[in-house]
C-alpha positions in Angstrom: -21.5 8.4 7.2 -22.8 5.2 9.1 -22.0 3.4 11.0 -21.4 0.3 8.6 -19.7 2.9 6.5 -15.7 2.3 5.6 -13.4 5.3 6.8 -10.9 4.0 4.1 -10.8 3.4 0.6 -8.7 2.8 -2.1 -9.8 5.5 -4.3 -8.8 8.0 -1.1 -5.5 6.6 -0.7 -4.9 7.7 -4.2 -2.5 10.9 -4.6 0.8 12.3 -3.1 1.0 12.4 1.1 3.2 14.6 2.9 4.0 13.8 6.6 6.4 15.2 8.4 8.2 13.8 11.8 11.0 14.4 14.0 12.6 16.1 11.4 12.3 14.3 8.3 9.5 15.1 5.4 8.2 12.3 3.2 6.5 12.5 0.1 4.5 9.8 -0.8 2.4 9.2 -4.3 0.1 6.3 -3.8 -1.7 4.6 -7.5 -5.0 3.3 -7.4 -2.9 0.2 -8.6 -1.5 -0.2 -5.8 2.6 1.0 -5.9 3.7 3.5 -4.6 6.7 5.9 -4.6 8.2 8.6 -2.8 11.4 10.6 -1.3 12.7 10.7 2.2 14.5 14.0 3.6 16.0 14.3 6.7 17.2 18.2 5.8 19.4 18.4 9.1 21.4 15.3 8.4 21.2 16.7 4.5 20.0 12.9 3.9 17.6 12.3 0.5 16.6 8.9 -0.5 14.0 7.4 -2.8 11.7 4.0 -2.6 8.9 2.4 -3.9 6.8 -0.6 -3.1 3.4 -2.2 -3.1 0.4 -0.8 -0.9 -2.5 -2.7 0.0 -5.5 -2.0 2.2 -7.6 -4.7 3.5 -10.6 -4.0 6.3 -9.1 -1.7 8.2 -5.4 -2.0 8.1 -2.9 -0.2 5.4 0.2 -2.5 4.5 2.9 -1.1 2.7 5.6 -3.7 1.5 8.7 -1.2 0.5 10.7 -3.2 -2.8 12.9 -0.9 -3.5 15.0 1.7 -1.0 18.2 3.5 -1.8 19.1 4.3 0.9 22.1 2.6 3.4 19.8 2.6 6.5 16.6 0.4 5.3 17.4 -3.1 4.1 14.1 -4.5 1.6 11.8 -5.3 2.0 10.5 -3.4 4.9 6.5 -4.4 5.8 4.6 -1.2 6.9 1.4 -2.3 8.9 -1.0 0.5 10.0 
């Protein structure tokens, strides 16, 4: 790779992303489209929710704008910026 090379693409975004913090697991399956869609589980709290949303990578920064959330706790839309 060089060093004018990008580290990110949108063609390896694509797929289903598993991360797992502080407890909770999250699946995440990212289209080439740009949506995406996913569950939330915190297992010890036995709390499961769903959402969906746009993603969107420009340069160097991944934004994920969440539309849709059923769960009590998030309010949408909820702006990810990484």
């Amino acid at each position: 790779m060089t060093a004018n090379s990008k580290l990110l693409s949108k063609e390896l975004l694509e797929g289903e992303w598993i991360g797992i913090s502080h407890q909770t697991i999250t699946v995440t399956s990212c289209k080439i489209d740009g949506t995406f869609s996913g569950t939330y589980f915190t297992p010890a709290f036995n709390l499961r929710a769903t959402f969906a949303g746009r993603w969107n990578l420009e340069k160097d920064i991944l934004t994920f704008l969440y539309e849709e959330f059923d769960s009590p706790k998030f309010t949408v839309p909820i702006e990810d910026k990484n």
